[in-house]
mmCIF file of the N, C-alpha and C atoms, coordinates in Angstrom:
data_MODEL
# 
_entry.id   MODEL 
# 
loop_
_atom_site.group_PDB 
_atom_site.id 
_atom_site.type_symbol 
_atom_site.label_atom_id 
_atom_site.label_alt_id 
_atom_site.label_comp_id 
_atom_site.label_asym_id 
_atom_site.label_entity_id 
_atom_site.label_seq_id 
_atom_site.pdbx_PDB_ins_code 
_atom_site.Cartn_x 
_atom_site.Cartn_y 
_atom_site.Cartn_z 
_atom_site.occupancy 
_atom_site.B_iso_or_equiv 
_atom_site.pdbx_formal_charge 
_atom_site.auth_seq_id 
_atom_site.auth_comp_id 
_atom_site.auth_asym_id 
_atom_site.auth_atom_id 
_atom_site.pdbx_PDB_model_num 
ATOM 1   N N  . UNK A 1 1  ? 59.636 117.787 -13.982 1.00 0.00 ? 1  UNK A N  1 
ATOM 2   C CA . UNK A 1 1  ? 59.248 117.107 -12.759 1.00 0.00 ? 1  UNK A CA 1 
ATOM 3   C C  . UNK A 1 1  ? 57.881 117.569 -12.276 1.00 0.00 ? 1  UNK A C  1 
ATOM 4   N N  . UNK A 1 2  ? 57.514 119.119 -12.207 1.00 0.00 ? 2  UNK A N  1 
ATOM 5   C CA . UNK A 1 2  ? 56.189 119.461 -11.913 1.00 0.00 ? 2  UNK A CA 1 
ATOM 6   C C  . UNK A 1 2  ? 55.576 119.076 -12.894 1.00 0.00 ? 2  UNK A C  1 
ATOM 7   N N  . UNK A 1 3  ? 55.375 118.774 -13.915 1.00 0.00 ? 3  UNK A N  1 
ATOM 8   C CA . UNK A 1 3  ? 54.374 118.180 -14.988 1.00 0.00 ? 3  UNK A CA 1 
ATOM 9   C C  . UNK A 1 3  ? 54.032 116.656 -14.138 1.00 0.00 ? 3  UNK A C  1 
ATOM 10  N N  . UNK A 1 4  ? 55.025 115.738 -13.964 1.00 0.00 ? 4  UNK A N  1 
ATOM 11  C CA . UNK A 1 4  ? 54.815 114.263 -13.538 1.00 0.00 ? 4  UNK A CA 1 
ATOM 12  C C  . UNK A 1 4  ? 53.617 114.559 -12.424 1.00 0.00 ? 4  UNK A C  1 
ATOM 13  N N  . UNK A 1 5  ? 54.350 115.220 -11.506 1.00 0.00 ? 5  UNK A N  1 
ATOM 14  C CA . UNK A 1 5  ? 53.642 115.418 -10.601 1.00 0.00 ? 5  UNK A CA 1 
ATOM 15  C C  . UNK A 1 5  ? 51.966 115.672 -10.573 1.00 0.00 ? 5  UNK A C  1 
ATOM 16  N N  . UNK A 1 6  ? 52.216 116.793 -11.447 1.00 0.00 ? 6  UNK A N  1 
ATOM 17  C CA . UNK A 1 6  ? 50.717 117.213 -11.475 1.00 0.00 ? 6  UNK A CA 1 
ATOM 18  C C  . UNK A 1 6  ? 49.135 116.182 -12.241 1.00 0.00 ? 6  UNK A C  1 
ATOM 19  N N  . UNK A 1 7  ? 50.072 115.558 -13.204 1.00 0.00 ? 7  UNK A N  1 
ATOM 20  C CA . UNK A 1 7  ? 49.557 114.163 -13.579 1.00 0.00 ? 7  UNK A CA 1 
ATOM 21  C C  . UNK A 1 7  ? 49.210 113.347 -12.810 1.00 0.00 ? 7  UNK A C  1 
ATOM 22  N N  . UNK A 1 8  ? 49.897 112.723 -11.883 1.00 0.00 ? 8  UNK A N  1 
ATOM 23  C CA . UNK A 1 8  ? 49.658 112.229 -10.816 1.00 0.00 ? 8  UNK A CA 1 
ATOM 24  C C  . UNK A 1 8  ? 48.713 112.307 -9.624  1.00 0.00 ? 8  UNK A C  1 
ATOM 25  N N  . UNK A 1 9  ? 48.928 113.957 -9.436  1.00 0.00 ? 9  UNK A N  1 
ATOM 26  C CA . UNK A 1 9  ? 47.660 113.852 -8.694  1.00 0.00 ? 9  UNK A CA 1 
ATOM 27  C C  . UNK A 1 9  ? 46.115 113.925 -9.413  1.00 0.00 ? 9  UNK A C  1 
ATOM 28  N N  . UNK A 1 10 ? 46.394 114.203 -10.616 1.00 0.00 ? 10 UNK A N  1 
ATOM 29  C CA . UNK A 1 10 ? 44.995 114.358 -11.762 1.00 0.00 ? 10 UNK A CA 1 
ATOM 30  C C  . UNK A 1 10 ? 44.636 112.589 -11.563 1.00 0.00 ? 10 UNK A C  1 
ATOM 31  N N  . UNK A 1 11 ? 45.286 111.882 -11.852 1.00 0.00 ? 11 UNK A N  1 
ATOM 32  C CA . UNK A 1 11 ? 44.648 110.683 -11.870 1.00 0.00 ? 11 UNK A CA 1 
ATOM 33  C C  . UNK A 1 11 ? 44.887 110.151 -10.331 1.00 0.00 ? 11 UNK A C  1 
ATOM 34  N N  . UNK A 1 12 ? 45.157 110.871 -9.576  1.00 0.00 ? 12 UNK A N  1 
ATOM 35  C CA . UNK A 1 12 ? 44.254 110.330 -7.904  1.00 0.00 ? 12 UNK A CA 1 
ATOM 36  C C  . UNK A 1 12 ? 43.279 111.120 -7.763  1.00 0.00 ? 12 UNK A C  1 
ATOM 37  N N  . UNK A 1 13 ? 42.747 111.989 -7.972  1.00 0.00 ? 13 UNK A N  1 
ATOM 38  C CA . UNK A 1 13 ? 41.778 112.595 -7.984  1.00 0.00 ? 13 UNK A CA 1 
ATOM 39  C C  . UNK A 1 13 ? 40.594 112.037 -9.129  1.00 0.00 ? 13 UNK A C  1 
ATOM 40  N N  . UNK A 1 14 ? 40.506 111.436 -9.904  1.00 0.00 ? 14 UNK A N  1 
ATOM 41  C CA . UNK A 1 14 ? 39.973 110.402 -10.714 1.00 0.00 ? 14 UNK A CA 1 
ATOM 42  C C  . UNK A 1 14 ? 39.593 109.432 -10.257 1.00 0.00 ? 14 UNK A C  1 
ATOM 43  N N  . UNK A 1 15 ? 40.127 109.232 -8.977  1.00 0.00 ? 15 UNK A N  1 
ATOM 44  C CA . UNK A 1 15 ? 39.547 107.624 -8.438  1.00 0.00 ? 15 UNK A CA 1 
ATOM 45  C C  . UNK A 1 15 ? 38.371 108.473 -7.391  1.00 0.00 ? 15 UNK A C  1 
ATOM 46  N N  . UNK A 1 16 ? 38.101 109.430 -7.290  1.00 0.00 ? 16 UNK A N  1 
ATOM 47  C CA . UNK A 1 16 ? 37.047 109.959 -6.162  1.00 0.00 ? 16 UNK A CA 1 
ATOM 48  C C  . UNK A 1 16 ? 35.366 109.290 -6.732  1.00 0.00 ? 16 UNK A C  1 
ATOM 49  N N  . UNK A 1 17 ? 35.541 109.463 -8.401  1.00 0.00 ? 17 UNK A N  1 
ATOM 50  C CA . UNK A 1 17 ? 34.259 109.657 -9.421  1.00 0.00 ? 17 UNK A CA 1 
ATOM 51  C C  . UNK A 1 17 ? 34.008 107.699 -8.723  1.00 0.00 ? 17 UNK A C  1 
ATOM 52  N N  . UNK A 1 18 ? 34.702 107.166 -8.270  1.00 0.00 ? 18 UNK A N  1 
ATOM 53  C CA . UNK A 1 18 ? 34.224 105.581 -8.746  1.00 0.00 ? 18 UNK A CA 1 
ATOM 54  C C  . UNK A 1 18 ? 33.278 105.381 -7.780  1.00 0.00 ? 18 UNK A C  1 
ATOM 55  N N  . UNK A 1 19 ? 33.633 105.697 -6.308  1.00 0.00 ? 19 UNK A N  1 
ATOM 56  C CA . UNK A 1 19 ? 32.566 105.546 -5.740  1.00 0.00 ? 19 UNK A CA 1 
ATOM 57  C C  . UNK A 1 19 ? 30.974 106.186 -5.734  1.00 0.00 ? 19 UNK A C  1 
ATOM 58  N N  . UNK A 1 20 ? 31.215 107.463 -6.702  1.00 0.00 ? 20 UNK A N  1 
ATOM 59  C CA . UNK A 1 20 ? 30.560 108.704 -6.625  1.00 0.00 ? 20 UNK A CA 1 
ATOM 60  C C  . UNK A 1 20 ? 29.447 107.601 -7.770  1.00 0.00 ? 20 UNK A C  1 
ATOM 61  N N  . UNK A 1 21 ? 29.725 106.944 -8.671  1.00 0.00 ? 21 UNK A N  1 
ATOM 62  C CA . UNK A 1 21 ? 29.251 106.674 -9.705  1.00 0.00 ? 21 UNK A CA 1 
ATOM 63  C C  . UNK A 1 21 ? 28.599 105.367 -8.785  1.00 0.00 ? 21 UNK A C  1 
ATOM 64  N N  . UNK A 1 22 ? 29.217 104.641 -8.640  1.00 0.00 ? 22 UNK A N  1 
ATOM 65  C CA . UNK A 1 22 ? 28.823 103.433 -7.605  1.00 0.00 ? 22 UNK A CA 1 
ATOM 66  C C  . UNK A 1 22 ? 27.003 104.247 -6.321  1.00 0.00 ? 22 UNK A C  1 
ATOM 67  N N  . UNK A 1 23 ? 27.715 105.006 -5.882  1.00 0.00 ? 23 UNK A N  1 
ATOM 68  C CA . UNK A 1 23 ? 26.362 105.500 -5.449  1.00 0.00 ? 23 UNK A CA 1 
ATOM 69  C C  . UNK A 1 23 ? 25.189 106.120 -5.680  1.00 0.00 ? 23 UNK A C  1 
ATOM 70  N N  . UNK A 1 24 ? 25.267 106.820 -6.518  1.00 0.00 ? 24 UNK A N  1 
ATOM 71  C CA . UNK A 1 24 ? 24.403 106.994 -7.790  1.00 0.00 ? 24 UNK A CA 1 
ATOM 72  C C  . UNK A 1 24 ? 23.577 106.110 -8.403  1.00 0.00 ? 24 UNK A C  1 
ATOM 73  N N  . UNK A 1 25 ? 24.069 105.302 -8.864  1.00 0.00 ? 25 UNK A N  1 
ATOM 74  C CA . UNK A 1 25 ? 23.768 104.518 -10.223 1.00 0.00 ? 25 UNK A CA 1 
ATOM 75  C C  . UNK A 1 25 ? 22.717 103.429 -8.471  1.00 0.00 ? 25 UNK A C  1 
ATOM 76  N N  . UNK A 1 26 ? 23.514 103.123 -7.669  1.00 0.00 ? 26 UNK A N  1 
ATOM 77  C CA . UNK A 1 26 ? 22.924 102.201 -7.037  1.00 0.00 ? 26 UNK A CA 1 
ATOM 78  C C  . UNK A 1 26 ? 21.658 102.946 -5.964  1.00 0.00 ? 26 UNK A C  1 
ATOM 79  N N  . UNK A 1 27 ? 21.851 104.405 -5.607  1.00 0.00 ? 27 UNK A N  1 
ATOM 80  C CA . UNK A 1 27 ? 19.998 105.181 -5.075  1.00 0.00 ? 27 UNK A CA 1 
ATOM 81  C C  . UNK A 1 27 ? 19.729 105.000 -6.502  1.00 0.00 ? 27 UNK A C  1 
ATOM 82  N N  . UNK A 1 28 ? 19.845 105.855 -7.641  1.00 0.00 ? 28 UNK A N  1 
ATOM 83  C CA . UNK A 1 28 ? 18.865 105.442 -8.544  1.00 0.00 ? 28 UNK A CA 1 
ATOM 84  C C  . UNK A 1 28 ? 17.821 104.860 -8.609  1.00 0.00 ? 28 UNK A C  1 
ATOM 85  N N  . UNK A 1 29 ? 18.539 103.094 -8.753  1.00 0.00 ? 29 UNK A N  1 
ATOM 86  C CA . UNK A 1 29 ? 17.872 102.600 -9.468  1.00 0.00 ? 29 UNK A CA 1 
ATOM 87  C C  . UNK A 1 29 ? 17.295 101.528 -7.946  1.00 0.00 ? 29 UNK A C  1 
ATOM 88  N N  . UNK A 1 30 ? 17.235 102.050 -6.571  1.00 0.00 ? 30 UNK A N  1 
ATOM 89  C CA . UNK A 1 30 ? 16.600 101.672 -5.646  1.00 0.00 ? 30 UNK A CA 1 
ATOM 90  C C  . UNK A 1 30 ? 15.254 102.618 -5.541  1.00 0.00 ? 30 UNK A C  1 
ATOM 91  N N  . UNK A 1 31 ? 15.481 103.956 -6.318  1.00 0.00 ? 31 UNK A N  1 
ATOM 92  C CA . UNK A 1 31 ? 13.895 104.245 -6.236  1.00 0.00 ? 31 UNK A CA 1 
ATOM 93  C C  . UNK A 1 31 ? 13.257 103.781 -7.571  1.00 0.00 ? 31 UNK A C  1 
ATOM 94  N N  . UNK A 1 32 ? 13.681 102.523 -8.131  1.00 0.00 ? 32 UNK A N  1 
ATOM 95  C CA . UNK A 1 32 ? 12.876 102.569 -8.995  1.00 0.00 ? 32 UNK A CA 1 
ATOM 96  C C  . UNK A 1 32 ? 12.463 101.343 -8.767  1.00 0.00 ? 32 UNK A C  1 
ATOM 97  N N  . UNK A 1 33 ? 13.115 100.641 -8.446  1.00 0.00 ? 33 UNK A N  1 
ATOM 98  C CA . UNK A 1 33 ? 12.943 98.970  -7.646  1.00 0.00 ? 33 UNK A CA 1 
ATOM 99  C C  . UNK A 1 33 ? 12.525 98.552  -6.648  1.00 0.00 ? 33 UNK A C  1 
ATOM 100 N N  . UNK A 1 34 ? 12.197 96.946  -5.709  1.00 0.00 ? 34 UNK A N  1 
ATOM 101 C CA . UNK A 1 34 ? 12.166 97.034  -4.871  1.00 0.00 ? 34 UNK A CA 1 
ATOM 102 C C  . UNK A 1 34 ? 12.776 95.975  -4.265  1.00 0.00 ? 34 UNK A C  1 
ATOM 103 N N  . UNK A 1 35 ? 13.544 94.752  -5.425  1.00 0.00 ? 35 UNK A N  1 
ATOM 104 C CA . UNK A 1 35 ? 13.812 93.718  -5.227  1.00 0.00 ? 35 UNK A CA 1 
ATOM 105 C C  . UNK A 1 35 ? 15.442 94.098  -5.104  1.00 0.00 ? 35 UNK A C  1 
ATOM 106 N N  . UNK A 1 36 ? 15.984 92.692  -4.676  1.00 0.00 ? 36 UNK A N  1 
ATOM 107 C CA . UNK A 1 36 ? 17.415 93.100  -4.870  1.00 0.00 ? 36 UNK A CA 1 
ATOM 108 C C  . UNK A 1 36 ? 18.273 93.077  -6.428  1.00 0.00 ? 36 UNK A C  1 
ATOM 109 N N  . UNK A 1 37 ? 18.036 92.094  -7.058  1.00 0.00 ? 37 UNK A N  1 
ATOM 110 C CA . UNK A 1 37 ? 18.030 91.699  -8.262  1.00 0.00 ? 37 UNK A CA 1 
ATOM 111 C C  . UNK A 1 37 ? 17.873 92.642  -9.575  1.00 0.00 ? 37 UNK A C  1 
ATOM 112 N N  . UNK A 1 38 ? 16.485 93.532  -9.372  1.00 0.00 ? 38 UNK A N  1 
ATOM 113 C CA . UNK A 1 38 ? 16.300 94.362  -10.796 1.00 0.00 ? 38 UNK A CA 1 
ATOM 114 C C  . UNK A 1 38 ? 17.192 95.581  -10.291 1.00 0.00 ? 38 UNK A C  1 
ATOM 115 N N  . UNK A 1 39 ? 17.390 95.684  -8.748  1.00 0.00 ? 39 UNK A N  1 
ATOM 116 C CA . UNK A 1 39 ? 18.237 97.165  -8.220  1.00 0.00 ? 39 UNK A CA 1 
ATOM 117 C C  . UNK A 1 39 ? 19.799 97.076  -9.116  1.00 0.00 ? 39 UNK A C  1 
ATOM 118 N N  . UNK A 1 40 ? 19.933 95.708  -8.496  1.00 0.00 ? 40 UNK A N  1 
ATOM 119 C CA . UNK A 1 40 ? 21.982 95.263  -9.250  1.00 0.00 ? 40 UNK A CA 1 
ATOM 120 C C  . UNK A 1 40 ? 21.847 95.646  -10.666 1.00 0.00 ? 40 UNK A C  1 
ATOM 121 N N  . UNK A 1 41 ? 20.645 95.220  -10.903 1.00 0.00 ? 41 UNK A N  1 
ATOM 122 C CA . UNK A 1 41 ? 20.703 95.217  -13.160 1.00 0.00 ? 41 UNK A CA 1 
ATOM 123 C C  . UNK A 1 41 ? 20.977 96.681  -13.094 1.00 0.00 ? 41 UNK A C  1 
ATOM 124 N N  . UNK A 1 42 ? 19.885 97.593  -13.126 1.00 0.00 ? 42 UNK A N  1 
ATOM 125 C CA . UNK A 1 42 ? 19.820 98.590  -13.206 1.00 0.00 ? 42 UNK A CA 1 
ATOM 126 C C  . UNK A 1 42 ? 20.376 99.589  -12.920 1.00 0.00 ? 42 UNK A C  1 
ATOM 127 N N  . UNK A 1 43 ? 21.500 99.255  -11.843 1.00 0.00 ? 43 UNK A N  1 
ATOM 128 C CA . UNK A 1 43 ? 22.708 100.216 -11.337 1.00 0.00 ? 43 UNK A CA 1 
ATOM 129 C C  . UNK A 1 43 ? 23.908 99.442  -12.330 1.00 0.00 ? 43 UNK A C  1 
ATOM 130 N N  . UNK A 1 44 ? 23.674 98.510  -12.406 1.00 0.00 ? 44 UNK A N  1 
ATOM 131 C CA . UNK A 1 44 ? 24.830 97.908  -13.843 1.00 0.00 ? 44 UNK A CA 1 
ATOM 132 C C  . UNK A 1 44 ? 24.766 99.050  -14.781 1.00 0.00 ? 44 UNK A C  1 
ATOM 133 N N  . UNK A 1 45 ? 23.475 99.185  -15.297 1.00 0.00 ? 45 UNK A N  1 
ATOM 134 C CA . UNK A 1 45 ? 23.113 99.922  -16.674 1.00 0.00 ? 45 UNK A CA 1 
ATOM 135 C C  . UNK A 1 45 ? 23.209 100.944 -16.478 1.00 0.00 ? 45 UNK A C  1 
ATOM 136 N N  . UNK A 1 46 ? 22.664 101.767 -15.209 1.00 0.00 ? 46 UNK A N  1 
ATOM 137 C CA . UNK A 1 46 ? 23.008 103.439 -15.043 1.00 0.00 ? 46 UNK A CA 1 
ATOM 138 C C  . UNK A 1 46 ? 24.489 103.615 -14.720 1.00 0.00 ? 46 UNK A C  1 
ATOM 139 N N  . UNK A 1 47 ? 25.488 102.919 -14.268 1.00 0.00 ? 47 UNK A N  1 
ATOM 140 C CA . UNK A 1 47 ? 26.879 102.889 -14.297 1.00 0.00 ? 47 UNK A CA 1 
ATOM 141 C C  . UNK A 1 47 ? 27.362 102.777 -15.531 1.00 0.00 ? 47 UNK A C  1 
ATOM 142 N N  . UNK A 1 48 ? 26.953 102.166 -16.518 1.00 0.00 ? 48 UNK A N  1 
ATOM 143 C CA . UNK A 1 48 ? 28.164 101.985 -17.178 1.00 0.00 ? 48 UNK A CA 1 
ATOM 144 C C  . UNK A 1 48 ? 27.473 103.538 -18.450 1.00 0.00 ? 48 UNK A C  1 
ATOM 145 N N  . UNK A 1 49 ? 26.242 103.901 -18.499 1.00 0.00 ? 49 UNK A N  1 
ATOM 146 C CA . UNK A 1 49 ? 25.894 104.957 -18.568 1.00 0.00 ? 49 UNK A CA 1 
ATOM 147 C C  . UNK A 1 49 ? 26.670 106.395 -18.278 1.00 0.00 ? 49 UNK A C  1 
ATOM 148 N N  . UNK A 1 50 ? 26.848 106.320 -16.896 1.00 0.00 ? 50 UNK A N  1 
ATOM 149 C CA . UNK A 1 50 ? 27.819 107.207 -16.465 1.00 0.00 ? 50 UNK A CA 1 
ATOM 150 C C  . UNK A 1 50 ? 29.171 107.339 -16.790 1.00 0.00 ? 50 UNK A C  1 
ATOM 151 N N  . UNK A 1 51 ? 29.494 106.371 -16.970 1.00 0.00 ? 51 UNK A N  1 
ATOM 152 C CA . UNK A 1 51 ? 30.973 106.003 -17.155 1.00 0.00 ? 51 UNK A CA 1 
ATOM 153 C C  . UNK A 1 51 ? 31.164 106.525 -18.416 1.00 0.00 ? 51 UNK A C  1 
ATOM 154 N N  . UNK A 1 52 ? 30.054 106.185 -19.380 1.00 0.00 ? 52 UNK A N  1 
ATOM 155 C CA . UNK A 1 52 ? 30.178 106.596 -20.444 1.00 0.00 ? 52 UNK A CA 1 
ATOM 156 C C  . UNK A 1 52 ? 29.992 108.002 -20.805 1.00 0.00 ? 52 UNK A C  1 
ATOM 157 N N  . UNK A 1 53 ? 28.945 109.130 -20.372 1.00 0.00 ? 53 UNK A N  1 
ATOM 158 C CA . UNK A 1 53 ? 28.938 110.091 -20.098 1.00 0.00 ? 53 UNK A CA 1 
ATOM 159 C C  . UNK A 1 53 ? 30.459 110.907 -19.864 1.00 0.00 ? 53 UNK A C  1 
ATOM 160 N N  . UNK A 1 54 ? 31.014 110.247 -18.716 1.00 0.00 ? 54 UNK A N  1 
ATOM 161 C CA . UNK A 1 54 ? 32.176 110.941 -18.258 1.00 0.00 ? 54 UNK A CA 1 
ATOM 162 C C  . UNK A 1 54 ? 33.037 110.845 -19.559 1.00 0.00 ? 54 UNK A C  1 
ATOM 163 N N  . UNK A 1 55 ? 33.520 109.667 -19.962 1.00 0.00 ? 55 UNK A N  1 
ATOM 164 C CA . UNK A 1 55 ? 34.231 108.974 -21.077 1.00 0.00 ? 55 UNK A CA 1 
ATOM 165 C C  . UNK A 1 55 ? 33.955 110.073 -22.320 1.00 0.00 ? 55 UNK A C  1 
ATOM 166 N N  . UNK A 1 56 ? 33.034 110.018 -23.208 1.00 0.00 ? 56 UNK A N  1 
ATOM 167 C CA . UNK A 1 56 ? 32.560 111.470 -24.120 1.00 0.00 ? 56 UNK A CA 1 
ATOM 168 C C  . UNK A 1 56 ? 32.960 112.663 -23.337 1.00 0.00 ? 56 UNK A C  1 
ATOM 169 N N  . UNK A 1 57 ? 33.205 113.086 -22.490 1.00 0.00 ? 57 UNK A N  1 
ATOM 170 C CA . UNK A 1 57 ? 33.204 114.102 -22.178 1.00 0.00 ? 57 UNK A CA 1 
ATOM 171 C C  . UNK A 1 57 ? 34.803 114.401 -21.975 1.00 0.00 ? 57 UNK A C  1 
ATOM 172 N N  . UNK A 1 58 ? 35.615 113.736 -21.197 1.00 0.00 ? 58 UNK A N  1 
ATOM 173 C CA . UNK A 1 58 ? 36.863 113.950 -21.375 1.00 0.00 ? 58 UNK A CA 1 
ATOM 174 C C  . UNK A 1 58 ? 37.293 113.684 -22.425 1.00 0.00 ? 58 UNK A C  1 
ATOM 175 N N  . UNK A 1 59 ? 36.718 112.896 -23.557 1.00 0.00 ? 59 UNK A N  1 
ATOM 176 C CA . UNK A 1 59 ? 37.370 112.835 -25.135 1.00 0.00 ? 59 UNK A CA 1 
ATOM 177 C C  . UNK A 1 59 ? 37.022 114.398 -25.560 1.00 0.00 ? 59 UNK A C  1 
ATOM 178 N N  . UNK A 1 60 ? 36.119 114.785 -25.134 1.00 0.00 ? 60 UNK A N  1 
ATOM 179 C CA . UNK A 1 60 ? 35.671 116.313 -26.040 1.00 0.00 ? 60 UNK A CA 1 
ATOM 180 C C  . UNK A 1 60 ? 36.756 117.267 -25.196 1.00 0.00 ? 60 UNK A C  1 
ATOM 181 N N  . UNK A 1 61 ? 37.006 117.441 -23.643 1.00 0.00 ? 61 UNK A N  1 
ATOM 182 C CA . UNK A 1 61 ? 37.876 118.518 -23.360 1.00 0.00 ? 61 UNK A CA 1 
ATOM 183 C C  . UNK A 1 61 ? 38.982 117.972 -23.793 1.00 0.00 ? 61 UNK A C  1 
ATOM 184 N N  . UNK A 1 62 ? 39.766 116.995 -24.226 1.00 0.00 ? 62 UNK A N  1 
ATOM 185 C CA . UNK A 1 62 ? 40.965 116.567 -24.703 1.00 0.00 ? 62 UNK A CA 1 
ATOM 186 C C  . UNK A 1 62 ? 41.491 117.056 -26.049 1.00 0.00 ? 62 UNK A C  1 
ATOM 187 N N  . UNK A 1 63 ? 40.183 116.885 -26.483 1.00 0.00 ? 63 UNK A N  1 
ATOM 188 C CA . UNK A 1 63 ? 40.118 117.404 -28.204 1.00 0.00 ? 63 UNK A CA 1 
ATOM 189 C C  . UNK A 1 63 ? 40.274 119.095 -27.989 1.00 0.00 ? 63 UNK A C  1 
ATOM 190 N N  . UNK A 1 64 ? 39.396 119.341 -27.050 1.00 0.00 ? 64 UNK A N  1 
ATOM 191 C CA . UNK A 1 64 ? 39.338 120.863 -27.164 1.00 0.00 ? 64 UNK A CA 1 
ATOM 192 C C  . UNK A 1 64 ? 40.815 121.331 -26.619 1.00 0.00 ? 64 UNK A C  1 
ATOM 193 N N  . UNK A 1 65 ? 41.297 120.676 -25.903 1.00 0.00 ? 65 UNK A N  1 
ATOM 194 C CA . UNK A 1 65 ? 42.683 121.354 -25.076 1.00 0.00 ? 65 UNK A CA 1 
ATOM 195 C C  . UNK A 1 65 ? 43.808 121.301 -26.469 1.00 0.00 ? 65 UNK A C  1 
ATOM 196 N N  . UNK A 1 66 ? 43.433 120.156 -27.149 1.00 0.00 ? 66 UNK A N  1 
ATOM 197 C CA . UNK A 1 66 ? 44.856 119.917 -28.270 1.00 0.00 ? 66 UNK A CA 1 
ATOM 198 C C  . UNK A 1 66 ? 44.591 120.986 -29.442 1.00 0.00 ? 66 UNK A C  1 
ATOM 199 N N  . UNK A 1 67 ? 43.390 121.324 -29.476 1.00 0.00 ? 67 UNK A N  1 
ATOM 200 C CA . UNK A 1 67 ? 43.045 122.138 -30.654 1.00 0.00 ? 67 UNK A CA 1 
ATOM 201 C C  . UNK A 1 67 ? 42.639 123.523 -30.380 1.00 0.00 ? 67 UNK A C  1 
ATOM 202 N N  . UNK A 1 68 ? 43.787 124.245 -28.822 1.00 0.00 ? 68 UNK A N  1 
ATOM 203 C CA . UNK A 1 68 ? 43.598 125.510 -28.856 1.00 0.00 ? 68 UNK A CA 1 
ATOM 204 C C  . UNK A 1 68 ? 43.788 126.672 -29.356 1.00 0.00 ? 68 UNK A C  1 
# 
């Protein structure tokens, strides 16, 4: 039962990164812009960037946790 649990709160604590990434990706790419248009592209592209970042990275501690 403490295992479920603790899972549980691991993936509510996972939903904190979305906005975190959302704001990021969107100052970014407002200091690099000035229109509204190239800002949306470019926080598209530095988001899914991030996402991906994060993504490699929990595949590598996953790997590392199974192969202690």
């Amino acid at each position: 039962m403490d295992v479920l649990l603790s899972a549980n709160t691991w993936t509510n604590d996972l939903w904190y990164a979305l906005p975190l990434v959302i704001a990021v990706s969107l100052v970014y790419a407002a200091t690099r812009h000035e229109a509204m248009e190239p800002i949306l592209c470019h926080a598209t592209r530095i988001g899914s960037w991030i996402v991906g970042f994060m993504a490699v990275v929990f595949v590598v501690l996953l790997l590392g946790s199974w192969y202690q």
